[in-house]
N, CA, C and O atoms as a printed pandas DataFrame, in Angstrom:
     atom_number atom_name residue_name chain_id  residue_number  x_coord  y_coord  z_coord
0              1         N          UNK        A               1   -0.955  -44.330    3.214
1              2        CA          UNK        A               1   -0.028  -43.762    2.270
2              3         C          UNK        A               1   -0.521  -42.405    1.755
3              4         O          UNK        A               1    0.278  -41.607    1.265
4              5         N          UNK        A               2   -1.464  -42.210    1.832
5              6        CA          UNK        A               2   -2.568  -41.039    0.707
6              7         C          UNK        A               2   -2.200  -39.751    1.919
7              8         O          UNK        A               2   -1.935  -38.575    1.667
8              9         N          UNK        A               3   -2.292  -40.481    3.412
9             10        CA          UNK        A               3   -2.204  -39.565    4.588
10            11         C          UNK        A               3   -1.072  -38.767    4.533
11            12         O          UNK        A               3   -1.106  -37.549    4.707
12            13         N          UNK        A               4    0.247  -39.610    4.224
13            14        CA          UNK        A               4    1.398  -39.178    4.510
14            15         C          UNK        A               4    1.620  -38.197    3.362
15            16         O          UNK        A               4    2.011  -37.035    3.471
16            17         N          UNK        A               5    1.287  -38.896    2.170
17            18        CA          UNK        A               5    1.620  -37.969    0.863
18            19         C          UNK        A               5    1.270  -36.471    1.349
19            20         O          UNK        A               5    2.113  -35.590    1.509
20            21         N          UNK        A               6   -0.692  -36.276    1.640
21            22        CA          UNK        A               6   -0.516  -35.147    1.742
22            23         C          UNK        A               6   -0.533  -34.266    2.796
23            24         O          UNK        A               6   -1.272  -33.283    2.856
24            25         N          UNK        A               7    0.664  -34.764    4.043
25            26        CA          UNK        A               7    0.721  -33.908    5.151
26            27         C          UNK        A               7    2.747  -34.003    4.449
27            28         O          UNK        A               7    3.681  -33.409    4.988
28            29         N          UNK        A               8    2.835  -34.725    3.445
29            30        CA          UNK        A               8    3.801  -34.102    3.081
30            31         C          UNK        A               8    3.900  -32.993    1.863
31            32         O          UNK        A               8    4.957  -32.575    1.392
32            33         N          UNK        A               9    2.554  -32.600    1.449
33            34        CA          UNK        A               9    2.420  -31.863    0.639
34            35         C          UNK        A               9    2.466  -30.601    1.170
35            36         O          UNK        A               9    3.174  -29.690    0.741
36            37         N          UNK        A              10    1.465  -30.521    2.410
37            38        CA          UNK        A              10    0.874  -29.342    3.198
38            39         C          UNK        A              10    2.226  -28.741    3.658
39            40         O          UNK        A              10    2.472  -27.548    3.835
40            41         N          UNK        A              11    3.336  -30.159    3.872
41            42        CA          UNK        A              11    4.859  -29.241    4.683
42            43         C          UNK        A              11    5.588  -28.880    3.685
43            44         O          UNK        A              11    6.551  -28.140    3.888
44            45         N          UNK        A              12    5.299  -29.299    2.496
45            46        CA          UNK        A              12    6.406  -28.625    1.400
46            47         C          UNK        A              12    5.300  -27.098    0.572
47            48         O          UNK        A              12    5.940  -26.400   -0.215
48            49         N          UNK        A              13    4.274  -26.829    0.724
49            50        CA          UNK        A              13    3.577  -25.562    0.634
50            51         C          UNK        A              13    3.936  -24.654    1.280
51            52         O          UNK        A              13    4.015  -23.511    0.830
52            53         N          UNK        A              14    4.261  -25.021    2.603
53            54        CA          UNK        A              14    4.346  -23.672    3.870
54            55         C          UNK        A              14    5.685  -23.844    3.651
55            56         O          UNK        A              14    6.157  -22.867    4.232
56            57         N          UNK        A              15    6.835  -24.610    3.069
57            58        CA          UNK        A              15    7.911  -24.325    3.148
58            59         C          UNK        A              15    8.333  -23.593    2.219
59            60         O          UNK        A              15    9.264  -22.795    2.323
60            61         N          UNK        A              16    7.712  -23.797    1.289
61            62        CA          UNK        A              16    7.757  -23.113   -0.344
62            63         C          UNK        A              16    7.798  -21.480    0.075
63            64         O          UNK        A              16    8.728  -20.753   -0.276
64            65         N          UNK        A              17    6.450  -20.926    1.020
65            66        CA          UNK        A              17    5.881  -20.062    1.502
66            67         C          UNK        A              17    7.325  -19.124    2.099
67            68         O          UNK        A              17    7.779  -18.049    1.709
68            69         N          UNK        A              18    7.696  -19.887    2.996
69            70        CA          UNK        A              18    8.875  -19.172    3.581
70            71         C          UNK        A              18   10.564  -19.042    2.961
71            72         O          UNK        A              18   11.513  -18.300    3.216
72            73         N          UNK        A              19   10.326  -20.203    2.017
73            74        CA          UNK        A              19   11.753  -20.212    1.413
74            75         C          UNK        A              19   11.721  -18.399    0.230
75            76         O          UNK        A              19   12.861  -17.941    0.154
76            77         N          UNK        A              20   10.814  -17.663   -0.424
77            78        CA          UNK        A              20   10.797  -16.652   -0.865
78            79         C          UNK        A              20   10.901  -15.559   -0.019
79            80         O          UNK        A              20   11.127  -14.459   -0.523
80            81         N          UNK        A              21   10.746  -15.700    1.475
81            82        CA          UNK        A              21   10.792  -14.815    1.937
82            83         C          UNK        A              21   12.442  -14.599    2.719
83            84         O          UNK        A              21   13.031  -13.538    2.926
84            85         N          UNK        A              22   12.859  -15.930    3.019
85            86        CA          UNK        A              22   13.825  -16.279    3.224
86            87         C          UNK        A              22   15.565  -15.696    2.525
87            88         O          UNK        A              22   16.450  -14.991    3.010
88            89         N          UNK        A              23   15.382  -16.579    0.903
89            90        CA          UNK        A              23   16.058  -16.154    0.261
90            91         C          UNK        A              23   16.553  -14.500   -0.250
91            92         O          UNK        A              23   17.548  -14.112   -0.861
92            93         N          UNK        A              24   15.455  -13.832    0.267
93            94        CA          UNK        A              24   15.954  -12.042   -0.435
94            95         C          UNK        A              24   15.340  -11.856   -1.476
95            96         O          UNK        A              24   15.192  -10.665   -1.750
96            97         N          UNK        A              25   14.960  -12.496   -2.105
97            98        CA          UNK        A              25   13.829  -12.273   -3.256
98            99         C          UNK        A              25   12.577  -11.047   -2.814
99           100         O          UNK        A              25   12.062  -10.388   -3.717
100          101         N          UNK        A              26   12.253  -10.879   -1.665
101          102        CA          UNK        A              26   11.509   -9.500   -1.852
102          103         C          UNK        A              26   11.638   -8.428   -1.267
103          104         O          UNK        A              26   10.828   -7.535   -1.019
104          105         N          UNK        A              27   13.261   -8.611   -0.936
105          106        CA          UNK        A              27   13.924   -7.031   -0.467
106          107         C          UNK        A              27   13.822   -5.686   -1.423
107          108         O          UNK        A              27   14.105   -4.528   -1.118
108          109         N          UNK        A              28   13.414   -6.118   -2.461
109          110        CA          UNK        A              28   12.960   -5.155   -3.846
110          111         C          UNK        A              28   11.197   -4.231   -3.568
111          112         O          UNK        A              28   10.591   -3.233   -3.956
112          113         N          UNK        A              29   11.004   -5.609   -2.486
113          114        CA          UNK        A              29    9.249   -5.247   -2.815
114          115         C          UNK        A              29    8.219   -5.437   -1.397
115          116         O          UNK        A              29    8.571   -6.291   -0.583
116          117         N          UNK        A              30    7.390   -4.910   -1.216
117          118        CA          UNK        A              30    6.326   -4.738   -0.272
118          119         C          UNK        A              30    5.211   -5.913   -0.789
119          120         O          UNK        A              30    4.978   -6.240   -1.953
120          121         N          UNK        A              31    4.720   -6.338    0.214
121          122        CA          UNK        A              31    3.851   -7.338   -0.079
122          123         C          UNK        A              31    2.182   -6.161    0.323
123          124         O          UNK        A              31    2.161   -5.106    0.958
124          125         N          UNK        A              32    1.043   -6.882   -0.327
125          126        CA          UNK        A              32    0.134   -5.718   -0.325
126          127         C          UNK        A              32   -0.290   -4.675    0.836
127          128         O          UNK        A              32   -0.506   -3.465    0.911
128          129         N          UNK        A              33   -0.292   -5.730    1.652
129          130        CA          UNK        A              33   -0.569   -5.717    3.178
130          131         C          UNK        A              33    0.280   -3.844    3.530
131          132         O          UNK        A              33   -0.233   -2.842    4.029
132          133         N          UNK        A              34    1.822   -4.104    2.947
133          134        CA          UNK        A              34    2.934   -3.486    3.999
134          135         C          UNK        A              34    2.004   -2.133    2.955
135          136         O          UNK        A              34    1.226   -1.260    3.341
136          137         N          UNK        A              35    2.542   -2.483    1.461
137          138        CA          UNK        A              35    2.190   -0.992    1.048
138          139         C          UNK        A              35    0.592   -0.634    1.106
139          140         O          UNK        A              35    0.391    0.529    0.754
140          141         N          UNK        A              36   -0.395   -1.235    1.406
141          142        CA          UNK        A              36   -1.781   -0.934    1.628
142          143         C          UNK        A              36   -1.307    0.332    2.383
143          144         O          UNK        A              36   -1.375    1.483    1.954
144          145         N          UNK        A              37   -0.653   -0.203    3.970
145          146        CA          UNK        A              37   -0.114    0.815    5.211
146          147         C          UNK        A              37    0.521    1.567    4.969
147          148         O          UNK        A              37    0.266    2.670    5.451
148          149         N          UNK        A              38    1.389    1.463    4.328
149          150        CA          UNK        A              38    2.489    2.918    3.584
150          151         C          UNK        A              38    2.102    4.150    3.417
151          152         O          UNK        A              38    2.504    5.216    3.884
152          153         N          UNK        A              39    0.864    3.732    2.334
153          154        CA          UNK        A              39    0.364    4.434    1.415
154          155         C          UNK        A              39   -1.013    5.120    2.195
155          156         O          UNK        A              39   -1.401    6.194    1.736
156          157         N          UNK        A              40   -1.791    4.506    3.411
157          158        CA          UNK        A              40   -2.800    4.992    3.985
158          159         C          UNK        A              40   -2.275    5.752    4.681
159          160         O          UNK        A              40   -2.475    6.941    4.436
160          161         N          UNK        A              41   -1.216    5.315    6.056
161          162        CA          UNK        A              41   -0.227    6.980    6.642
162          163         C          UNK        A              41    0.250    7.806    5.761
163          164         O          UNK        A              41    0.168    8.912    6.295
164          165         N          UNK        A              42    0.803    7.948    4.491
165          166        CA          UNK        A              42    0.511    8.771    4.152
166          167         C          UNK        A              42   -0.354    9.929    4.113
167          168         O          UNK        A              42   -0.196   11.111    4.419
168          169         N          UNK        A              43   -1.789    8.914    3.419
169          170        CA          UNK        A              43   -2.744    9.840    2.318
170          171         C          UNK        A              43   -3.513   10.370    3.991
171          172         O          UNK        A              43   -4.423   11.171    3.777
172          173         N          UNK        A              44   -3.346   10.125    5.255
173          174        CA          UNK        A              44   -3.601   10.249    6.595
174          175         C          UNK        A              44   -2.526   11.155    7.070
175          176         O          UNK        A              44   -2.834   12.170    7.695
176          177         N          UNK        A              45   -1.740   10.970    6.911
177          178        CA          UNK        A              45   -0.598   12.231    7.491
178          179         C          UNK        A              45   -0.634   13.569    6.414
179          180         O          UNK        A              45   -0.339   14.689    6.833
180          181         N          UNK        A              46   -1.008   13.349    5.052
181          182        CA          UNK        A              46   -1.011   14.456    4.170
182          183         C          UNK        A              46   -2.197   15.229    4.535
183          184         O          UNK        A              46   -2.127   16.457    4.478
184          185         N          UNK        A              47   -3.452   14.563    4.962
185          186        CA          UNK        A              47   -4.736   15.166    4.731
186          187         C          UNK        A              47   -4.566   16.017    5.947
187          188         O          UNK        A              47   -4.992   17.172    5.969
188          189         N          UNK        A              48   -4.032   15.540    6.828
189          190        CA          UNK        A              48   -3.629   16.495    8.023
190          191         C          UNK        A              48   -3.625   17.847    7.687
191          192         O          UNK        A              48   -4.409   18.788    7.816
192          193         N          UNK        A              49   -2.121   17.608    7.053
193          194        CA          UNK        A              49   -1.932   18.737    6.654
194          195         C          UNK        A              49   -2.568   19.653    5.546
195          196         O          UNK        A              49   -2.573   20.882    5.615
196          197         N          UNK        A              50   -3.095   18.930    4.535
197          198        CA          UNK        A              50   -4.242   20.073    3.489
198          199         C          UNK        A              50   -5.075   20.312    4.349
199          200         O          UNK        A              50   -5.429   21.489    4.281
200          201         N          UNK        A              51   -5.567   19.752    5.138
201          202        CA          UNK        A              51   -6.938   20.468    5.609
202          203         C          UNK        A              51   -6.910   21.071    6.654
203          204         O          UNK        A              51   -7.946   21.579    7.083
204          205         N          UNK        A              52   -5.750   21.169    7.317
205          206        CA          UNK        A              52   -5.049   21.876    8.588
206          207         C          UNK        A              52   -5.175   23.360    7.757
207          208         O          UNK        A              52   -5.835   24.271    8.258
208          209         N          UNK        A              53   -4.608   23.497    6.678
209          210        CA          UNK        A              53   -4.244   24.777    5.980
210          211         C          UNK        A              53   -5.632   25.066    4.904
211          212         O          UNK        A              53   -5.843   26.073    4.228
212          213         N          UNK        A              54   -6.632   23.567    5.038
213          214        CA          UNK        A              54   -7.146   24.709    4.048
214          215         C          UNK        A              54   -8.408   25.040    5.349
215          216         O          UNK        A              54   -8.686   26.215    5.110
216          217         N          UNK        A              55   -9.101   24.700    6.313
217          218        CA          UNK        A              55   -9.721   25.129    7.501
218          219         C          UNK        A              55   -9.404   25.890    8.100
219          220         O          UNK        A              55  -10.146   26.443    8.913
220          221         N          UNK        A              56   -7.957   26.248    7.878
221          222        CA          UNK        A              56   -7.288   27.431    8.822
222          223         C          UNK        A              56   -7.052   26.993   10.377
223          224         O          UNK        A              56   -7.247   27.808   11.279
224          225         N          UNK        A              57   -6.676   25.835   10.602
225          226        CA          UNK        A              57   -6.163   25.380   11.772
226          227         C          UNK        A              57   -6.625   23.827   12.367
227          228         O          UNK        A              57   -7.659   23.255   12.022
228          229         N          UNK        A              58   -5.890   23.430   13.075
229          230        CA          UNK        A              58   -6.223   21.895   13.386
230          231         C          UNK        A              58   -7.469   21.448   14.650
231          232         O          UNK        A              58   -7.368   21.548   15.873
232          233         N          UNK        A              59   -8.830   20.843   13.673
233          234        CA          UNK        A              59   -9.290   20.658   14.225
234          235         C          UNK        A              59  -10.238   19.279   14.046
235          236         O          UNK        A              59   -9.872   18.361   13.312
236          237         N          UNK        A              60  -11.682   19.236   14.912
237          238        CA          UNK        A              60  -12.046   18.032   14.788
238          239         C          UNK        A              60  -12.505   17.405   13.630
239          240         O          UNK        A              60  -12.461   16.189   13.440
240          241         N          UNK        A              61  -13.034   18.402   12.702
241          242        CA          UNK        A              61  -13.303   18.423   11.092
242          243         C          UNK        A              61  -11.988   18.117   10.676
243          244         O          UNK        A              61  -11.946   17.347    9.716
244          245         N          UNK        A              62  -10.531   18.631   11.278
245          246        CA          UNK        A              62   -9.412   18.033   10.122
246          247         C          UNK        A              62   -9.203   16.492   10.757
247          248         O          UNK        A              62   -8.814   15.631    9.968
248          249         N          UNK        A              63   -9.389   16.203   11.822
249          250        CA          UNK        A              63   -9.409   14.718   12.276
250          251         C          UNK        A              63  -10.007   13.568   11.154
251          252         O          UNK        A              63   -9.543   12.686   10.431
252          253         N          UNK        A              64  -11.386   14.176   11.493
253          254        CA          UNK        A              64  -12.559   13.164   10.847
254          255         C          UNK        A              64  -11.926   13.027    9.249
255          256         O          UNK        A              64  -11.635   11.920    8.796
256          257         N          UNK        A              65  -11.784   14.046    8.609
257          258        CA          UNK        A              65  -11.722   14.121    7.261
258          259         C          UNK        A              65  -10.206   13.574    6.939
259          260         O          UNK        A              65   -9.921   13.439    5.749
260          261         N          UNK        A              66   -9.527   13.351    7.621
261          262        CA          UNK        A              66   -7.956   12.638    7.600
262          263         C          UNK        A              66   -8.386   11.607    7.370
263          264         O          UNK        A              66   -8.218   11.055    6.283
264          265         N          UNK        A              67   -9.064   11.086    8.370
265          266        CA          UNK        A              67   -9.316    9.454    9.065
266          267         C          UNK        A              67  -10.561    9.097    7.528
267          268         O          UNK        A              67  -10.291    8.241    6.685
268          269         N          UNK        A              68  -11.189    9.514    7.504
269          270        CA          UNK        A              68  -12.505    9.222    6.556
270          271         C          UNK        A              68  -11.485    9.213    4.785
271          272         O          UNK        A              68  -11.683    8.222    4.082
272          273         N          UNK        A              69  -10.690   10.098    4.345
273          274        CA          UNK        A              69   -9.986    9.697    3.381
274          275         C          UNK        A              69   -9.174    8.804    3.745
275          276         O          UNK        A              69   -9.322    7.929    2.892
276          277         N          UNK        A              70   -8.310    8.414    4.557
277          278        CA          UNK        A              70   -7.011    7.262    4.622
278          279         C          UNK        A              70   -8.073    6.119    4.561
279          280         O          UNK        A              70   -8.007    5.158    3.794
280          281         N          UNK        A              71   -8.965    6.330    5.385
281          282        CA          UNK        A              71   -9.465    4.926    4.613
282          283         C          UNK        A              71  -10.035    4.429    3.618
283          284         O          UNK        A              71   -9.995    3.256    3.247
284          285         N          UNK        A              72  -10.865    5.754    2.918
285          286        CA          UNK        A              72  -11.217    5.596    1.098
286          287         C          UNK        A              72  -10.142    5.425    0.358
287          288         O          UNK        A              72  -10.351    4.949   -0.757
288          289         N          UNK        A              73   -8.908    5.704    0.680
289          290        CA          UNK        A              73   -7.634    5.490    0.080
290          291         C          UNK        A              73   -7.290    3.932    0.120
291          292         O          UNK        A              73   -6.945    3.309   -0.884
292          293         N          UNK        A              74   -7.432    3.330    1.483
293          294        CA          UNK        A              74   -7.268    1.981    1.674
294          295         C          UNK        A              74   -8.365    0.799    0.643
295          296         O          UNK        A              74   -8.011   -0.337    0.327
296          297         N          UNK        A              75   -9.795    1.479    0.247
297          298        CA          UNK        A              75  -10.852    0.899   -0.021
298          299         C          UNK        A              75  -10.168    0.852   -1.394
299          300         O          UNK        A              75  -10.016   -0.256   -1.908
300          301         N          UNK        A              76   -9.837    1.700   -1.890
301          302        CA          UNK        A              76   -9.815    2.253   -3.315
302          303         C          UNK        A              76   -8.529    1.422   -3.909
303          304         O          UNK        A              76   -8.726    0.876   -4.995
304          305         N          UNK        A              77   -7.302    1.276   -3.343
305          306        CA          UNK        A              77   -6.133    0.383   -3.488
306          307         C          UNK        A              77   -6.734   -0.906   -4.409
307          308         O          UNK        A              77   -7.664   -1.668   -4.146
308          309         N          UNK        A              78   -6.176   -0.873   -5.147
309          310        CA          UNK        A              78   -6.208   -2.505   -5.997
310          311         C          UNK        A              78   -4.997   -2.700   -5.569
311          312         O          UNK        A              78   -4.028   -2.249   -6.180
312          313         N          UNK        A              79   -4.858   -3.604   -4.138
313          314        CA          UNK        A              79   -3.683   -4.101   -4.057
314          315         C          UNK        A              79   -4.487   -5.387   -3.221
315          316         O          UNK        A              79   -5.467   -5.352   -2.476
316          317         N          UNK        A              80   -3.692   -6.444   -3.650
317          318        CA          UNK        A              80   -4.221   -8.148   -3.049
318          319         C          UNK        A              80   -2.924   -8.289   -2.078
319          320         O          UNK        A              80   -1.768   -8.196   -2.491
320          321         N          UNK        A              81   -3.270   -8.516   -0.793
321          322        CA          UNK        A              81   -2.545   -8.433    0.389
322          323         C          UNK        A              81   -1.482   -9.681    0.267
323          324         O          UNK        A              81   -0.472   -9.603    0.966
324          325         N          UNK        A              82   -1.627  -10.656   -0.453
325          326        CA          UNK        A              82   -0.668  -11.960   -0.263
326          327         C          UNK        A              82    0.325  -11.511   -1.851
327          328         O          UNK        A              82    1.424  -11.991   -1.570
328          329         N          UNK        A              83    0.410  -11.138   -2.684
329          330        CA          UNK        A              83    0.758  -10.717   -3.603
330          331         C          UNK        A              83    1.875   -9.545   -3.420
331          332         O          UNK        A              83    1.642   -8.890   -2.405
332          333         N          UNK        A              84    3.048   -9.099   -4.147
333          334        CA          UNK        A              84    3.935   -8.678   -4.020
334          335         C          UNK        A              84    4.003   -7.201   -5.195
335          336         O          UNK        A              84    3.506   -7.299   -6.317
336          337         N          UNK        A              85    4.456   -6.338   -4.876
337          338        CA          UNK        A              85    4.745   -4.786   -5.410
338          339         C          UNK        A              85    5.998   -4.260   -5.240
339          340         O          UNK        A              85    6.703   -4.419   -4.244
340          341         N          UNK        A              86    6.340   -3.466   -6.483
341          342        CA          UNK        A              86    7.449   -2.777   -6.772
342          343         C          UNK        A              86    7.705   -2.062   -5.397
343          344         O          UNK        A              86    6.659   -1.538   -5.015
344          345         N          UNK        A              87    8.594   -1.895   -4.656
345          346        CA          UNK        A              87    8.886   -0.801   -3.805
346          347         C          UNK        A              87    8.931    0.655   -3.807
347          348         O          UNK        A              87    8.667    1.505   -2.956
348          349         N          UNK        A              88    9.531    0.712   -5.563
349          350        CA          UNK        A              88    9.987    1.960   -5.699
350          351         C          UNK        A              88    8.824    2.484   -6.291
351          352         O          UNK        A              88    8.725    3.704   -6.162
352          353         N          UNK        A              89    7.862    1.895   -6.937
353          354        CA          UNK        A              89    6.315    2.615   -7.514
354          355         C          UNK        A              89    5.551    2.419   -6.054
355          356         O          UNK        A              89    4.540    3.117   -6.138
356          357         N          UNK        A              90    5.580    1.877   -4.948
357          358        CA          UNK        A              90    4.383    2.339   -3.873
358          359         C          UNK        A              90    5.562    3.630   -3.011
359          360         O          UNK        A              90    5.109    4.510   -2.279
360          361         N          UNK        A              91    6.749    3.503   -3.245
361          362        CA          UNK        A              91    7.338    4.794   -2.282
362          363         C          UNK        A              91    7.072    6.009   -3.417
363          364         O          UNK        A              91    6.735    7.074   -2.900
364          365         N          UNK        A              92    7.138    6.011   -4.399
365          366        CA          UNK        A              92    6.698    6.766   -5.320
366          367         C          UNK        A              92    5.032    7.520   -5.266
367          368         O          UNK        A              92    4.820    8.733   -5.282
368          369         N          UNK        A              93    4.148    6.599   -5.209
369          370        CA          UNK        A              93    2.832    7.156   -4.982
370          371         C          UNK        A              93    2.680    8.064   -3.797
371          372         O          UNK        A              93    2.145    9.171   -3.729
372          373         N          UNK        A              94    3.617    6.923   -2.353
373          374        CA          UNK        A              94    3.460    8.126   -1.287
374          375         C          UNK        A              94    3.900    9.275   -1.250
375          376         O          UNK        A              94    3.350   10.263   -0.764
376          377         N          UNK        A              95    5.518    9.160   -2.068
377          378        CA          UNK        A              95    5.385   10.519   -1.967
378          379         C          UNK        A              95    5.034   11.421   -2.680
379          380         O          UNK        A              95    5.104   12.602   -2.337
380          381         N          UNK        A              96    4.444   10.880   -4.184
381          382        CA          UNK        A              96    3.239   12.221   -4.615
382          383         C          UNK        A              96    1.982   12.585   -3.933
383          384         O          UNK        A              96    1.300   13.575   -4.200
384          385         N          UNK        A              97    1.645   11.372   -2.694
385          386        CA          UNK        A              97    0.537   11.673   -1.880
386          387         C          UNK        A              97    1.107   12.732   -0.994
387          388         O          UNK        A              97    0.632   13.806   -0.625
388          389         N          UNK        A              98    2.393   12.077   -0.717
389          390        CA          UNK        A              98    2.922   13.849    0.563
390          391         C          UNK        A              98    3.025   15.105   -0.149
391          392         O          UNK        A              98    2.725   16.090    0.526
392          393         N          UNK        A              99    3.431   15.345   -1.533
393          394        CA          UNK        A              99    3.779   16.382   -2.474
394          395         C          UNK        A              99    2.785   17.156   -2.523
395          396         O          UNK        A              99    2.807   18.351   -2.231
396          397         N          UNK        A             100    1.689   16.424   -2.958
397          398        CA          UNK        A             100    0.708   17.094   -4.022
398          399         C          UNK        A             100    0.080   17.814   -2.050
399          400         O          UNK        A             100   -0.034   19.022   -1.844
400          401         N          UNK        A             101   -0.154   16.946   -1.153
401          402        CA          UNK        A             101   -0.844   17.721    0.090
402          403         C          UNK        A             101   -0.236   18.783    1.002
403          404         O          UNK        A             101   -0.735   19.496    1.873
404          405         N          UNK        A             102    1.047   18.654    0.506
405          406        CA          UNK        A             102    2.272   19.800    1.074
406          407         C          UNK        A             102    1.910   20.990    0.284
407          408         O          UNK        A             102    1.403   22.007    0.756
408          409         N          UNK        A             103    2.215   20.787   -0.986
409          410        CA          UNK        A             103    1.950   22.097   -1.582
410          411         C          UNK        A             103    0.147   22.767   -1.262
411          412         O          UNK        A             103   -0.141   23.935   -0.998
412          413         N          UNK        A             104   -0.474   22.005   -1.351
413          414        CA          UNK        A             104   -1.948   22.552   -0.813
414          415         C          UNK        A             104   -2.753   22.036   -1.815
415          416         O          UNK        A             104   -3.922   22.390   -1.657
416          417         N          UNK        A             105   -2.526   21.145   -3.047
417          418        CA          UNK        A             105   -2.892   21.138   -4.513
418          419         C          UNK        A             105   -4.362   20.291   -3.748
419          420         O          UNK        A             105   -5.485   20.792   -3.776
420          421         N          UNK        A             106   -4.091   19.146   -3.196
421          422        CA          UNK        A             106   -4.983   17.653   -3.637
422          423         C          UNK        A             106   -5.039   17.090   -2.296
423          424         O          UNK        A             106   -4.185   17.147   -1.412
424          425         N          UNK        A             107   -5.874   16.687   -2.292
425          426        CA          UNK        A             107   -5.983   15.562   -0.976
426          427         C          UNK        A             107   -6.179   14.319   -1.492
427          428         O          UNK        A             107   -6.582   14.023   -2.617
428          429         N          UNK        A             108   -5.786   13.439   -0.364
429          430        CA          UNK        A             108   -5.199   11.932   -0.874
430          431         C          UNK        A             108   -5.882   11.317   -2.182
431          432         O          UNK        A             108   -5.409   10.985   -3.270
432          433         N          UNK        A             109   -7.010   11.295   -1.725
433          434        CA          UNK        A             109   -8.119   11.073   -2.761
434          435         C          UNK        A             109   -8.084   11.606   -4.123
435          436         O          UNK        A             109   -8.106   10.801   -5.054
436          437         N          UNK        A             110   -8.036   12.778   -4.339
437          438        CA          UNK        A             110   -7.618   13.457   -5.501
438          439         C          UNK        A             110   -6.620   12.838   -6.083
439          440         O          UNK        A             110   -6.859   12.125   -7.058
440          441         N          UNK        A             111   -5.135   13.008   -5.537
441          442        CA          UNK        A             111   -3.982   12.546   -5.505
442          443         C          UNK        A             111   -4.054   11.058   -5.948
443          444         O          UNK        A             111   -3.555   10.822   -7.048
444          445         N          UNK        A             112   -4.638    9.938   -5.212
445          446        CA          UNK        A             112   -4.624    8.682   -6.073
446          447         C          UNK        A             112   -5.648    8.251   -7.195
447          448         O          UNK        A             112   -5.829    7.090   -7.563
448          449         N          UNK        A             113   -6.202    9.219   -7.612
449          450        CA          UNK        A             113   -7.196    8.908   -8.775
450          451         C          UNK        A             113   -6.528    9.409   -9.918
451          452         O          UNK        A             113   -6.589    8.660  -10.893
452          453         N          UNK        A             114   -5.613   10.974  -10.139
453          454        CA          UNK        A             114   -4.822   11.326  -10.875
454          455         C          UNK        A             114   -3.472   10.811  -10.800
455          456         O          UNK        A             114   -2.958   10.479  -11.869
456          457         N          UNK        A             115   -2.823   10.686   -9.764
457          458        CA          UNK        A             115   -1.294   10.597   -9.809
458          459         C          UNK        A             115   -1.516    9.130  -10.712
459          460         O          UNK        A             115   -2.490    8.404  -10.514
460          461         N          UNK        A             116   -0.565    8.858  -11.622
461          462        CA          UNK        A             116    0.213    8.005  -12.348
462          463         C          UNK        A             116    0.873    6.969  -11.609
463          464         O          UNK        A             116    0.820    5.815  -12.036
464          465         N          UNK        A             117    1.549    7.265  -10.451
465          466        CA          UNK        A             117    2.131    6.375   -9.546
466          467         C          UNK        A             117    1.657    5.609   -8.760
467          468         O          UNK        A             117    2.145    4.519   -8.465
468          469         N          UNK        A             118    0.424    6.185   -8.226
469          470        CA          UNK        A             118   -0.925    5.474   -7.652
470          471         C          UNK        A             118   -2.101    4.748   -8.014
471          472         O          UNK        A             118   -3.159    4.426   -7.473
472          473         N          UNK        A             119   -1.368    4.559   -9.466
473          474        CA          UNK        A             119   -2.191    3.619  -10.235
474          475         C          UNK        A             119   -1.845    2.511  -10.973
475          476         O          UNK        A             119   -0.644    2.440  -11.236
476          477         N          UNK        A             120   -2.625    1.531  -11.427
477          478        CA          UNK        A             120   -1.591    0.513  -11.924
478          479         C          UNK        A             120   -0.602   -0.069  -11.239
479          480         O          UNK        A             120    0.617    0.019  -11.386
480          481         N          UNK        A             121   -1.327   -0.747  -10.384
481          482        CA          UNK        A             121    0.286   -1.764   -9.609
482          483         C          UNK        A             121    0.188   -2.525  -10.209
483          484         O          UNK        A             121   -0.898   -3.053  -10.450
484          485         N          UNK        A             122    1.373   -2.914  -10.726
485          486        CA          UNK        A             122    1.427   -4.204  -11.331
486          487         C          UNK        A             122    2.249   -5.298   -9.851
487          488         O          UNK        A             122    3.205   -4.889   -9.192
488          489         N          UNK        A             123    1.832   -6.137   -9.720
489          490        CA          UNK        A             123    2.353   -7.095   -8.873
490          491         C          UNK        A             123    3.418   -8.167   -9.555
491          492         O          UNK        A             123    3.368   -8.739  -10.644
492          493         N          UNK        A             124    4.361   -8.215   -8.537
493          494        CA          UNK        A             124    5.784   -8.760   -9.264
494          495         C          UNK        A             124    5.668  -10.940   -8.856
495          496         O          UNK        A             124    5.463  -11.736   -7.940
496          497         N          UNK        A             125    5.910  -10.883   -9.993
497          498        CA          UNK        A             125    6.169  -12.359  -10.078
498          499         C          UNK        A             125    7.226  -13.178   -9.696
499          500         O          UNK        A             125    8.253  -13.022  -10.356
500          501         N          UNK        A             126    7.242  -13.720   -9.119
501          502        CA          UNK        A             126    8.647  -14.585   -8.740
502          503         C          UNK        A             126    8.999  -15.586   -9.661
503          504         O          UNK        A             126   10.112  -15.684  -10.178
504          505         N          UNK        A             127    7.824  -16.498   -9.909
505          506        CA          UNK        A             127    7.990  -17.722  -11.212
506          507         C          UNK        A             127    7.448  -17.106  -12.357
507          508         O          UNK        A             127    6.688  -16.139  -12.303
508          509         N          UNK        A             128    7.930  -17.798  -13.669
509          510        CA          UNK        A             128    7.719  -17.669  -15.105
510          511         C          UNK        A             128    6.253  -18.085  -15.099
511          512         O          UNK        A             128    5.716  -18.664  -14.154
512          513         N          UNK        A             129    5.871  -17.863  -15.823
513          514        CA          UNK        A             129    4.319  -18.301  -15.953
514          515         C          UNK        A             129    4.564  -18.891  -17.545
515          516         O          UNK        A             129    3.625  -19.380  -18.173
């Protein structure tokens, strides 16, 4: 009896699991995982470009230094990968990560230690607590 209970527990967990994803409940929101990635092509596609323009042309130094911030950007994220985020505050951060590296101001790094948008995720709740 103890067996059945909890291999009927284990199937109503993983169902639980998929019924939120199911229902539309996080068409609002990125789970950490998606915006971790969002937000690293970004702060990786921006650095491109600051350091394309501030080296004066594309090279193996703007490679390394792309690749070496997108991933201090990734390290630096307080975001928990099974946990859920606003959409519109991680599309928000990226694109002050594309802004601020377009204009020439900041590189990613810079950009998520100051920007406002790149800070403070609050992760969205589904149940009342």
């Amino acid at each position: 009896m103890k067996m059945l209970i909890s291999i009927l527990y284990i199937l109503f967990v993983l169902a639980a699991c998929n019924i939120i994803e199911s229902t539309g409940l996080t068409k609002d929101s990125y789970t950490g995982g998606e915006a971790r990635e969002k937000i690293r092509d970004a702060a990786f596609n921006g650095d491109g470009i600051y350091y394309e323009k501030k080296y004066g042309g594309y090279s193996g130094l703007v490679f390394s230094k792309s690749v070496q911030n997108a991933l201090m950007v990734s390290v630096l994220l307080d975001l928990d990968d099974s946990k859920y985020y606003n959409k519109d505050k991680v599309n928000d951060c990226v694109s002050d990560i594309e802004k601020f590296s377009y204009l020439n101001r900041l590189d990613s790094v810079g950009t998520l230690t100051l920007s406002e948008n790149c800070r403070n995720f609050k992760e969205i709740g589904f149940f009342p607590k």
